[in-house]
Structure formats: C-alpha cells, structure tokens
PDB file as gemmi writes it, atoms N, CA and C in Angstrom:
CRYST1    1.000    1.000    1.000  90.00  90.00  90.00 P 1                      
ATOM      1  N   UNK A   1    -113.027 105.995-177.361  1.00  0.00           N  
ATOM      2  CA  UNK A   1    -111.673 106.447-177.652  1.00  0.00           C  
ATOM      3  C   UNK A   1    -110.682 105.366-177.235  1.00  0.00           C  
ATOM      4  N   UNK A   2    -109.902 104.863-178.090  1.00  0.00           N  
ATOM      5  CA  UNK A   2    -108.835 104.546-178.046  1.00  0.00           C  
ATOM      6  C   UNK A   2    -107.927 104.096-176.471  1.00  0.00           C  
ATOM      7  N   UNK A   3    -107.962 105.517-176.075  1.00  0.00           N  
ATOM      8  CA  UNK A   3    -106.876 105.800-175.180  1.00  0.00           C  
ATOM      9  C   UNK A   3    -107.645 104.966-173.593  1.00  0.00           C  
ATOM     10  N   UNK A   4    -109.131 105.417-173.957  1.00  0.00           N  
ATOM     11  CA  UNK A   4    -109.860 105.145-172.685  1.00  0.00           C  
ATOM     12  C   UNK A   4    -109.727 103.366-172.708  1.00  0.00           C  
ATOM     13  N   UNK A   5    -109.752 103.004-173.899  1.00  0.00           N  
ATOM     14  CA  UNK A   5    -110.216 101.239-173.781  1.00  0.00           C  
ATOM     15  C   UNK A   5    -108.650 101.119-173.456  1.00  0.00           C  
ATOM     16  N   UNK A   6    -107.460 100.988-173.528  1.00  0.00           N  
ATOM     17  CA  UNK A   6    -106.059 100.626-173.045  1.00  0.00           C  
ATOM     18  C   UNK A   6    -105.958 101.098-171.210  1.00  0.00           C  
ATOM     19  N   UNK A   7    -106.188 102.312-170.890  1.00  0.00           N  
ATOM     20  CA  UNK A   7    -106.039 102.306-169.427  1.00  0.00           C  
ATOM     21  C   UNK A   7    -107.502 102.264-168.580  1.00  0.00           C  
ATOM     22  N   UNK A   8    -108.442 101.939-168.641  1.00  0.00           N  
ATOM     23  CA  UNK A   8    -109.159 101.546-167.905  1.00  0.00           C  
ATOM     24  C   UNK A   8    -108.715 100.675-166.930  1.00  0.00           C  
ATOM     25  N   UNK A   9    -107.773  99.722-167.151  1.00  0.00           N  
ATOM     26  CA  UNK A   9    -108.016  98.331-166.065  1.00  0.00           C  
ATOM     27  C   UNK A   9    -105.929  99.049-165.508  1.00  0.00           C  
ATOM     28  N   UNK A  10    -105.531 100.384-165.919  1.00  0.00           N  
ATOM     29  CA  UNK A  10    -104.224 100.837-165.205  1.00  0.00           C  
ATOM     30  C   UNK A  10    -104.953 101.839-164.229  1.00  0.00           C  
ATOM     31  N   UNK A  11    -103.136 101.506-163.197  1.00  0.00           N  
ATOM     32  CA  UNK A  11    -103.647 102.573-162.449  1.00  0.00           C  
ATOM     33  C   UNK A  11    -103.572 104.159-163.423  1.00  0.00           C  
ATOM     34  N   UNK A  12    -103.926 105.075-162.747  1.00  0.00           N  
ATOM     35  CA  UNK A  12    -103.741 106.911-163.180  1.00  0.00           C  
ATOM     36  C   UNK A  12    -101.942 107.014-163.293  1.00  0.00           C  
ATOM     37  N   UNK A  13    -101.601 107.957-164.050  1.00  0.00           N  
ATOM     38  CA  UNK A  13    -100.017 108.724-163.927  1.00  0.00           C  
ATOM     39  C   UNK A  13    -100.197 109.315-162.704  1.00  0.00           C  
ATOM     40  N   UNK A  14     -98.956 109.638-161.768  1.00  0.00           N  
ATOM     41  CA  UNK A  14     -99.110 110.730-161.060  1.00  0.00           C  
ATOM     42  C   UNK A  14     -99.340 112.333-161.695  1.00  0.00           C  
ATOM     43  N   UNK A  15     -98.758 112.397-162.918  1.00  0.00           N  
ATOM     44  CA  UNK A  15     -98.615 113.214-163.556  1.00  0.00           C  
ATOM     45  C   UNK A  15     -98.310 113.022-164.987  1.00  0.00           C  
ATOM     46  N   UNK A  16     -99.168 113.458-165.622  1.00  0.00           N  
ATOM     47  CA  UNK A  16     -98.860 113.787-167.475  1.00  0.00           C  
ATOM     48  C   UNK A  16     -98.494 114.863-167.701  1.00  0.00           C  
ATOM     49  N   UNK A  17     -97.493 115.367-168.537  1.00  0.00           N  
ATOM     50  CA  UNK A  17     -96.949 116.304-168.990  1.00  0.00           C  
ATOM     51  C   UNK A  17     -96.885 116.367-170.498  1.00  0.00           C  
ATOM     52  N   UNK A  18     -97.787 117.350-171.159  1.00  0.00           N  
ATOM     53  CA  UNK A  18     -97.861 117.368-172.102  1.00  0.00           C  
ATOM     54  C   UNK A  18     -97.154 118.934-173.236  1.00  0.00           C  
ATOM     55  N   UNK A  19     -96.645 119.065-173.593  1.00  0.00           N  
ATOM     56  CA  UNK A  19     -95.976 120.098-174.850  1.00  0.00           C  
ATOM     57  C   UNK A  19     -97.083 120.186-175.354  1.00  0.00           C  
ATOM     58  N   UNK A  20     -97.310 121.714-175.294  1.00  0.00           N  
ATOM     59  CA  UNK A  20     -98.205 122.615-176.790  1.00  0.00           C  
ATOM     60  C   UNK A  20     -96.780 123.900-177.417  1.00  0.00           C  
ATOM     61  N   UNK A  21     -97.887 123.992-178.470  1.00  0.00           N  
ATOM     62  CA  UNK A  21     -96.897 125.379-178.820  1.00  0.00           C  
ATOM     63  C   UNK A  21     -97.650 125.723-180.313  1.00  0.00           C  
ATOM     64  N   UNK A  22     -97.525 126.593-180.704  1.00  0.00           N  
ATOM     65  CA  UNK A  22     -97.990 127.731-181.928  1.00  0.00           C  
ATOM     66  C   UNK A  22     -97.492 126.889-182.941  1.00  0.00           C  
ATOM     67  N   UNK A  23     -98.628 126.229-183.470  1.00  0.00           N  
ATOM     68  CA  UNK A  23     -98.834 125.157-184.709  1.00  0.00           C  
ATOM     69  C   UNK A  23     -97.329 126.288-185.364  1.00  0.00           C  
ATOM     70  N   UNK A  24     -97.682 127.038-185.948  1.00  0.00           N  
ATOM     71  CA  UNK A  24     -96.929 127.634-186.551  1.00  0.00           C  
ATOM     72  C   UNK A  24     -95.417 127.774-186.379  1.00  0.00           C  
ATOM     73  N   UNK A  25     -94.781 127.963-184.966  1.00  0.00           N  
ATOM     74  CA  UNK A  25     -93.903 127.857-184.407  1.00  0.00           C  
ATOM     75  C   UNK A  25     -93.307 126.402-184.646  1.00  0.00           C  
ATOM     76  N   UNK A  26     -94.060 125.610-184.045  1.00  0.00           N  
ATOM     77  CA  UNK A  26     -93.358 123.979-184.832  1.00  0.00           C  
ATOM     78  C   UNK A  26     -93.531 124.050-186.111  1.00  0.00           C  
ATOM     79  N   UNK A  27     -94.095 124.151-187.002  1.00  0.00           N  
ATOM     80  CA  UNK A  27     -94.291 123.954-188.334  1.00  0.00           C  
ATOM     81  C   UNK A  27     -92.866 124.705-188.908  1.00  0.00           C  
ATOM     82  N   UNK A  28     -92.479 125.968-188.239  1.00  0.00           N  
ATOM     83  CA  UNK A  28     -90.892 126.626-188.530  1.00  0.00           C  
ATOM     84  C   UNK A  28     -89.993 125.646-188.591  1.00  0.00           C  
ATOM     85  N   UNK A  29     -89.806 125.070-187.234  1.00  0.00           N  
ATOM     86  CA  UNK A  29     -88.984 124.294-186.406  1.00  0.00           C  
ATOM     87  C   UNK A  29     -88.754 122.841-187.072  1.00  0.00           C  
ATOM     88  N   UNK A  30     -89.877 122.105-187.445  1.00  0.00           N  
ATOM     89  CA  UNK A  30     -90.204 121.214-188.098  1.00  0.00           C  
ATOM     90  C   UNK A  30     -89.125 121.296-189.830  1.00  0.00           C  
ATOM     91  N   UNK A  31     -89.516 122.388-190.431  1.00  0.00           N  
ATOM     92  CA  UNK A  31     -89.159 122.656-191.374  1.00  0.00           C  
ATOM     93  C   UNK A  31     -87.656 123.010-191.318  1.00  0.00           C  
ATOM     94  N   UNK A  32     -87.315 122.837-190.198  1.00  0.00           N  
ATOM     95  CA  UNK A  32     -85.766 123.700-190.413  1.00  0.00           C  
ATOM     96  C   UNK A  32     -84.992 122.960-190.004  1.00  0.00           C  
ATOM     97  N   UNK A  33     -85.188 121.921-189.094  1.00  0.00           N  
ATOM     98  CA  UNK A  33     -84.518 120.739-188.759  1.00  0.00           C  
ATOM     99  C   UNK A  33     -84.431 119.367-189.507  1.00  0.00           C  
ATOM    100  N   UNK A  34     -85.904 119.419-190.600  1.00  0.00           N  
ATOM    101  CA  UNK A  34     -86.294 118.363-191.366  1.00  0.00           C  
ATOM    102  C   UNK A  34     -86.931 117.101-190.723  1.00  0.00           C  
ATOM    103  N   UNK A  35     -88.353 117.056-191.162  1.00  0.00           N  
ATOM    104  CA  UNK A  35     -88.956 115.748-190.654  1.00  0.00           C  
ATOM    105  C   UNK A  35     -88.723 114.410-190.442  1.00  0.00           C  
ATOM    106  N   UNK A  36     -89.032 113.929-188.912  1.00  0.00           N  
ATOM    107  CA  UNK A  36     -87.910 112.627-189.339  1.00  0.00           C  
ATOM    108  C   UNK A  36     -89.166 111.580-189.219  1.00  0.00           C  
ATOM    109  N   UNK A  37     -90.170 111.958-189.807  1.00  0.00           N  
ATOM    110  CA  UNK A  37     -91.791 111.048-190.692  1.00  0.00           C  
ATOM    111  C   UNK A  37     -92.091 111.699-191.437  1.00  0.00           C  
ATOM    112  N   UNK A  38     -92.739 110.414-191.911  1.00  0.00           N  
ATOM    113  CA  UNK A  38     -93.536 110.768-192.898  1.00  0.00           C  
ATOM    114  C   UNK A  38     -95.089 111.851-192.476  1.00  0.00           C  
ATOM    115  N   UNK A  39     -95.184 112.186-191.186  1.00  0.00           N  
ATOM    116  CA  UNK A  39     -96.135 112.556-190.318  1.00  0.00           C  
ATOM    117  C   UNK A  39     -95.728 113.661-189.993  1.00  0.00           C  
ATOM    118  N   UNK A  40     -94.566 113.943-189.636  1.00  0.00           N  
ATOM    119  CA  UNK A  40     -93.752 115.235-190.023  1.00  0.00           C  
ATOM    120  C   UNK A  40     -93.490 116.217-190.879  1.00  0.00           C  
ATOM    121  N   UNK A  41     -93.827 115.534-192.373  1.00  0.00           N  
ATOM    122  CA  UNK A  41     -93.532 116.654-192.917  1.00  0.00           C  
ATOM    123  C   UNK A  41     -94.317 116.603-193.673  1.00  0.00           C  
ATOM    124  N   UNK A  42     -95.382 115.960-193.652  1.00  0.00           N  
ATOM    125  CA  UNK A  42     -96.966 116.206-193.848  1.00  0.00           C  
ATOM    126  C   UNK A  42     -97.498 118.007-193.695  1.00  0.00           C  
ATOM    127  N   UNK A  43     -97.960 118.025-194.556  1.00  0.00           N  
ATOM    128  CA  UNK A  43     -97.642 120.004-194.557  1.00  0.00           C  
ATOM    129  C   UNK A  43     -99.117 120.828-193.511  1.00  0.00           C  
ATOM    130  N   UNK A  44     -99.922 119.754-193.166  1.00  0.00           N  
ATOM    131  CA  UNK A  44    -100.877 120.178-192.158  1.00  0.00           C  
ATOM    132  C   UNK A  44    -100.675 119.705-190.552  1.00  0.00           C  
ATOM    133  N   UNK A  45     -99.363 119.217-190.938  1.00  0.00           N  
ATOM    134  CA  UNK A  45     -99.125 118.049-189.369  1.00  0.00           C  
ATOM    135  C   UNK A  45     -99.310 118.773-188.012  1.00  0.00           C  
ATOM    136  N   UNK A  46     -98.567 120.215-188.256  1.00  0.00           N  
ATOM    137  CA  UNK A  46     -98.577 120.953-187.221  1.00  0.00           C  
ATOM    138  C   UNK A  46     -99.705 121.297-186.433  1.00  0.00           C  
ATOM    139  N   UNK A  47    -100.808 121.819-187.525  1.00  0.00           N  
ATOM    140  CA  UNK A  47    -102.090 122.238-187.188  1.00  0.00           C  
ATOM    141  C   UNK A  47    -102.900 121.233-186.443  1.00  0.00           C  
ATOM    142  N   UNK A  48    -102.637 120.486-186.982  1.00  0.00           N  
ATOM    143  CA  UNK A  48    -103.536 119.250-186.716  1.00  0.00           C  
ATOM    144  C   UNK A  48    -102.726 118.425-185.193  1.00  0.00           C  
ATOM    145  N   UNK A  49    -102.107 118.435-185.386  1.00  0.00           N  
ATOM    146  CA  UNK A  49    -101.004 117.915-183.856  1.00  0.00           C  
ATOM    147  C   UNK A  49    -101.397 118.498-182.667  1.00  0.00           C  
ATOM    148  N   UNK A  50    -101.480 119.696-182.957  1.00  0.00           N  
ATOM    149  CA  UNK A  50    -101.683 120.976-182.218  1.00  0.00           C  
ATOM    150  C   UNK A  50    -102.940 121.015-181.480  1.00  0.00           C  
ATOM    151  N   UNK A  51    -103.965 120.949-182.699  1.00  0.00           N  
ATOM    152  CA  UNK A  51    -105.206 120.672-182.159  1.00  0.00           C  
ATOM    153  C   UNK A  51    -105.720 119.023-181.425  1.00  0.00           C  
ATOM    154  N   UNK A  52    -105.197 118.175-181.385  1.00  0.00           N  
ATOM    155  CA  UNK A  52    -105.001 116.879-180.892  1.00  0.00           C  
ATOM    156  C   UNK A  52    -104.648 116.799-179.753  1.00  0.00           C  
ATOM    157  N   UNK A  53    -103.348 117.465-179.655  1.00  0.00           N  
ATOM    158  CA  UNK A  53    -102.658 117.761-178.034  1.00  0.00           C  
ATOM    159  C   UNK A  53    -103.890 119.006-177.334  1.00  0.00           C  
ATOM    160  N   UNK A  54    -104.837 119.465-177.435  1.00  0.00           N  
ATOM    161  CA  UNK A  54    -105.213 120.425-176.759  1.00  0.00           C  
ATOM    162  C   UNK A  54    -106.482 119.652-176.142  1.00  0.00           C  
ATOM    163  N   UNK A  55    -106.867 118.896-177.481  1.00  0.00           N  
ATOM    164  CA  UNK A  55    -108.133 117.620-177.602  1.00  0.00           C  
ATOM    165  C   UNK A  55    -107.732 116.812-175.979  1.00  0.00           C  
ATOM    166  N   UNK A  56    -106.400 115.977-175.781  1.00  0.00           N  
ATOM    167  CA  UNK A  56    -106.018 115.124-175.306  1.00  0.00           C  
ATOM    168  C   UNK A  56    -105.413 115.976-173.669  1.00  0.00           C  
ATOM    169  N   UNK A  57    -105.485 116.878-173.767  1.00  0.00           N  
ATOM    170  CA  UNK A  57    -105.615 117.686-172.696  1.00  0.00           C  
ATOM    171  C   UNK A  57    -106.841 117.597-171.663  1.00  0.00           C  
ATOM    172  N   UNK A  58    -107.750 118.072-172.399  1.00  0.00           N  
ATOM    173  CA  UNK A  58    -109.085 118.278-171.896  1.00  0.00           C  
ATOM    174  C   UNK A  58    -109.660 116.845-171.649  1.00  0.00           C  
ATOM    175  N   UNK A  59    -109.672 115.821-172.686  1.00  0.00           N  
ATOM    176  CA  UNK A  59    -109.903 114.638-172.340  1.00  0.00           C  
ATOM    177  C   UNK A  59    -109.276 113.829-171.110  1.00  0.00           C  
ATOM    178  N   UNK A  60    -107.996 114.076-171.131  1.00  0.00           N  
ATOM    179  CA  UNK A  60    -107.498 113.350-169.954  1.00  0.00           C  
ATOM    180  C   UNK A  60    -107.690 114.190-168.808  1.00  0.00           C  
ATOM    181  N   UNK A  61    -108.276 114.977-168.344  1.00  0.00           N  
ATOM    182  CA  UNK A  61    -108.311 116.227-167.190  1.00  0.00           C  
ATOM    183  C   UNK A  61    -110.078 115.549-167.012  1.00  0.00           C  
ATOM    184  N   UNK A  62    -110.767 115.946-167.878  1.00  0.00           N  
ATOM    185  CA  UNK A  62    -112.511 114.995-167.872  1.00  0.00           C  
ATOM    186  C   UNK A  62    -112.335 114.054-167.109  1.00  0.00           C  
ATOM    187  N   UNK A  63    -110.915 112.802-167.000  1.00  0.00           N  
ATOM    188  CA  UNK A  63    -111.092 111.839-166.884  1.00  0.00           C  
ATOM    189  C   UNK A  63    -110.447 111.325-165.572  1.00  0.00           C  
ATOM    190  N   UNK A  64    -109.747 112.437-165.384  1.00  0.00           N  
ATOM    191  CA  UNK A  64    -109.411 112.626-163.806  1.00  0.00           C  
ATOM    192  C   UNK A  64    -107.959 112.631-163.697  1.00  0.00           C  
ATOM    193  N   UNK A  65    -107.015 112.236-164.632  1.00  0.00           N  
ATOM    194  CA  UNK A  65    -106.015 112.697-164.467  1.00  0.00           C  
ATOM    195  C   UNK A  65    -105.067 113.899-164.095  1.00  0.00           C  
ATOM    196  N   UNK A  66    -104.464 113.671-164.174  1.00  0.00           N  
ATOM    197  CA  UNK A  66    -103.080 114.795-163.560  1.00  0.00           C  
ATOM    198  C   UNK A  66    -102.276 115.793-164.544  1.00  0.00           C  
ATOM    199  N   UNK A  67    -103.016 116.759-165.306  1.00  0.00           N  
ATOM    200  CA  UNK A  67    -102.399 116.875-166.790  1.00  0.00           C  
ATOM    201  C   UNK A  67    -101.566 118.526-166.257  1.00  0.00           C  
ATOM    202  N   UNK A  68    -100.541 118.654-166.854  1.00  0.00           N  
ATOM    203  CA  UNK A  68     -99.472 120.045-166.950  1.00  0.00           C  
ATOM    204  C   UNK A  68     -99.484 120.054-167.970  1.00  0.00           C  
ATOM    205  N   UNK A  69    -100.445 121.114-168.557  1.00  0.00           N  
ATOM    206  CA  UNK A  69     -99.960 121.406-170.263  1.00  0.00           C  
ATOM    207  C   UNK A  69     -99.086 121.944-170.332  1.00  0.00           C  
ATOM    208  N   UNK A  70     -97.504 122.430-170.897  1.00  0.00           N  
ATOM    209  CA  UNK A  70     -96.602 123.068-170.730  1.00  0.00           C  
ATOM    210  C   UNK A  70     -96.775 124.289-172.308  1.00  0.00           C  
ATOM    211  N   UNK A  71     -96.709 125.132-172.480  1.00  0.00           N  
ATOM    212  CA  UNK A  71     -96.493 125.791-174.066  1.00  0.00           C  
ATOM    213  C   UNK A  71     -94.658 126.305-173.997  1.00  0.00           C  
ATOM    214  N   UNK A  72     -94.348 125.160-175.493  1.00  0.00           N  
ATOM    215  CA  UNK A  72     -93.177 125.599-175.077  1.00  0.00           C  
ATOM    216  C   UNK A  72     -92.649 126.789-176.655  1.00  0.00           C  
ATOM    217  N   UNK A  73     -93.657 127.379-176.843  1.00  0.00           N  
ATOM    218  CA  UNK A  73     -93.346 128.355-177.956  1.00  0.00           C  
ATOM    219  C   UNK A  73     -92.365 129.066-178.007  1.00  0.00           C  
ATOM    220  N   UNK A  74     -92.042 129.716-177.034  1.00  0.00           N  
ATOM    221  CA  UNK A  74     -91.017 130.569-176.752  1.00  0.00           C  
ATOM    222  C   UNK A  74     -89.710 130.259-175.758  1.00  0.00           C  
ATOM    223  N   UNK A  75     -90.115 129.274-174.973  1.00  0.00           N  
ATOM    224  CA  UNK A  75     -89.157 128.569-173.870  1.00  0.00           C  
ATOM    225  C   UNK A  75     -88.011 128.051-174.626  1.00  0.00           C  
ATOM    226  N   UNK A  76     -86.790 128.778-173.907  1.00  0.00           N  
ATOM    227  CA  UNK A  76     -86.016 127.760-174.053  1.00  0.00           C  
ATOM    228  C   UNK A  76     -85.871 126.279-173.390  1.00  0.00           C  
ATOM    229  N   UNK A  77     -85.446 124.799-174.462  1.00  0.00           N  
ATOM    230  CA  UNK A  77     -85.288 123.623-173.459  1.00  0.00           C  
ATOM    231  C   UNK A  77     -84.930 123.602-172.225  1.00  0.00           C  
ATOM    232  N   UNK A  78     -84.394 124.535-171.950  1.00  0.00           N  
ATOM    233  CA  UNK A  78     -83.837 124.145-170.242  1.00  0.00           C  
ATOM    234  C   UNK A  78     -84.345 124.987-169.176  1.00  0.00           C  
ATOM    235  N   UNK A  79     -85.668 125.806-169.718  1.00  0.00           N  
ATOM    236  CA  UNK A  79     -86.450 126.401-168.938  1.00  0.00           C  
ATOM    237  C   UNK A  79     -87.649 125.525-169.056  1.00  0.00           C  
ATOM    238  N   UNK A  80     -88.065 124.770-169.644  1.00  0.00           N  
ATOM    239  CA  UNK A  80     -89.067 123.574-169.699  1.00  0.00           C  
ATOM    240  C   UNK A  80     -88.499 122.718-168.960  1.00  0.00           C  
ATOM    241  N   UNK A  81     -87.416 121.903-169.414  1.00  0.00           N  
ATOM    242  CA  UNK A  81     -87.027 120.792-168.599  1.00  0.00           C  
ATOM    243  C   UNK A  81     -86.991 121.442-167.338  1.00  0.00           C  
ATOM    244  N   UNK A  82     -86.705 122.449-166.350  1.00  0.00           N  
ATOM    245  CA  UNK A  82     -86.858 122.846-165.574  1.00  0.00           C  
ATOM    246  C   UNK A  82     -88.108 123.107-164.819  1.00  0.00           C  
ATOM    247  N   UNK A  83     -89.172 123.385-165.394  1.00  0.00           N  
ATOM    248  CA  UNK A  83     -90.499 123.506-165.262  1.00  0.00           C  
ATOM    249  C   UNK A  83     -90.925 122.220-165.345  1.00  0.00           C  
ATOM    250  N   UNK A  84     -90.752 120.970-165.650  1.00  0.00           N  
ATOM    251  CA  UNK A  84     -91.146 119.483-165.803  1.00  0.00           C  
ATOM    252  C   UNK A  84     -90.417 119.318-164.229  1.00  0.00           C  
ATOM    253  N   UNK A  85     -88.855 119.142-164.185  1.00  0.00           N  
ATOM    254  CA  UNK A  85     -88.578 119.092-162.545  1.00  0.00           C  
ATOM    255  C   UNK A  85     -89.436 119.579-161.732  1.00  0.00           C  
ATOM    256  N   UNK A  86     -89.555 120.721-161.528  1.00  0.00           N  
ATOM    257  CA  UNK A  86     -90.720 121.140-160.457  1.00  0.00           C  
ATOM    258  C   UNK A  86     -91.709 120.518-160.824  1.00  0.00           C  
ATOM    259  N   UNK A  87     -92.472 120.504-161.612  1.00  0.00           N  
ATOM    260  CA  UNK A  87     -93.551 120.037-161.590  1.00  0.00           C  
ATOM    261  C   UNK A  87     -94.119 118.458-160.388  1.00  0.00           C  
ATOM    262  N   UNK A  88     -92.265 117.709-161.341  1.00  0.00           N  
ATOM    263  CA  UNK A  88     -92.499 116.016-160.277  1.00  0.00           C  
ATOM    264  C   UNK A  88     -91.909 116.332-159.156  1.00  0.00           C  
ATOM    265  N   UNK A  89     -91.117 117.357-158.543  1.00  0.00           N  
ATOM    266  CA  UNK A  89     -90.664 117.159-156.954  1.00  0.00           C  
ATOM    267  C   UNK A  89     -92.235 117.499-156.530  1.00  0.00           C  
ATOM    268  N   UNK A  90     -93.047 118.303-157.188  1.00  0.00           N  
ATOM    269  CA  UNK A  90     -93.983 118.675-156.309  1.00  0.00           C  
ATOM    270  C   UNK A  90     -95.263 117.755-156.108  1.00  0.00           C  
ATOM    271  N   UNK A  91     -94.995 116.583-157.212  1.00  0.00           N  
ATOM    272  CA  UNK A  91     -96.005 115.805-157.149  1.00  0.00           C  
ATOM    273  C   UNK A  91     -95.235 114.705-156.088  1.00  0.00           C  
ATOM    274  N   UNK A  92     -93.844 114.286-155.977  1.00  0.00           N  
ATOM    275  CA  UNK A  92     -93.408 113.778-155.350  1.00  0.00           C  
ATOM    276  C   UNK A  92     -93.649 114.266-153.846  1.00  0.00           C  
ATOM    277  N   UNK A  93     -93.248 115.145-153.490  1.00  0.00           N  
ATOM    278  CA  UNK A  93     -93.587 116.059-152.232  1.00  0.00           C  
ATOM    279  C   UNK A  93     -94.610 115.467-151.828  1.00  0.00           C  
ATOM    280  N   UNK A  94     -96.169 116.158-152.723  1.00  0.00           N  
ATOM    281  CA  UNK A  94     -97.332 115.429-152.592  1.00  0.00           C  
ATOM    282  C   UNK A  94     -97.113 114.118-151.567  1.00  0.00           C  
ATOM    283  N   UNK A  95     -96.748 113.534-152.923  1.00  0.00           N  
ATOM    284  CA  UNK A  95     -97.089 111.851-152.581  1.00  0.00           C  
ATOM    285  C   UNK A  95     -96.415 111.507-150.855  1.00  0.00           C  
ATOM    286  N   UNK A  96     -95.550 111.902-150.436  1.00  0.00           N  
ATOM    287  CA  UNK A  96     -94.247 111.494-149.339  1.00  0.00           C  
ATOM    288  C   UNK A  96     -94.822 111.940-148.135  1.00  0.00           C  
ATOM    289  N   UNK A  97     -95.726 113.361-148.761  1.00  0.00           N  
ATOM    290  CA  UNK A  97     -96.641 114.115-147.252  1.00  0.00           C  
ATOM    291  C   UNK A  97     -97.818 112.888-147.180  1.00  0.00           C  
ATOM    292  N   UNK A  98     -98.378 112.039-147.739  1.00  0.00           N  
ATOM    293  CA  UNK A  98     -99.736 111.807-147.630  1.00  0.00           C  
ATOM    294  C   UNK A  98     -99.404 110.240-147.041  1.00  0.00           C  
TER     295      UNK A  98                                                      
END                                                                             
C-alpha cells in the first residue's frame, strides 16, 4: 500500500482524525452544494469514499497509529470541531504528563 511505502521512514501522528458519515448523507450534501471535482460528482463517489475511509481506518489502527474516527452524519460543524478539540487537548495532556 501506498500509504505504508511514504511513512515508514516518519515518525507516527499523535493523532489522526478521520470523518465518516452515511455515503448517502454526503452524496445529499455533495449534490446540493455542487462538486468541486471531477471525483465529486462522480455519481458512486460517495459509496466508494465511504468505504475507503473505513478501509483506512482499520489499516492505520493495524499499524499502530492513533486513529478517532469521527461520524459526522448528523453533527453539526461545531459539535465536531469541538469533539476534534478534545480529542488534541487530550492527546496533548497525554503527551505533557509523560
């Protein structure tokens, strides 16, 4: 994979934070704001995105990283971006205790 041959010789994130959400739900969202790719408005993009980010979840967690899947289907932005803050004071915290 790809991803593995580029960070092998980096250090780890403290933390990855990754967005899921109901292929379907973006595929709305997608459609209503208008694609700004050609990858976007590709009419399977969602599904397939969807299933990629869940792929790249599990792969980077196998691999020892630090992964927060977030689902932001129903969240409003500023209850995510809020949930991303906590997330790094607490990895920060972490880091400052050790």
């Amino acid at each position: 994979m790809a991803l593995h041959f580029w960070h092998t010789r980096l250090p780890l994130p403290d933390l990855s934070v990754i967005l899921t959400g109901d292929a379907g739900v973006i595929d709305a969202r997608l459609r209503a704001r208008g694609g700004h790719s050609r990858f976007e408005r590709a009419a399977d993009n969602s599904e397939m995105e969807t299933g990629l980010y869940v792929h790249a979840v599990v792969d980077l967690e196998q691999r020892g990283w630090a992964v927060a899947a977030l689902d932001a289907t129903t969240d409003p932005p500023e209850t995510i971006a809020a949930a991303i803050v906590s997330l790094i004071r607490h990895v920060l915290t972490e880091k400052s205790a050790a």
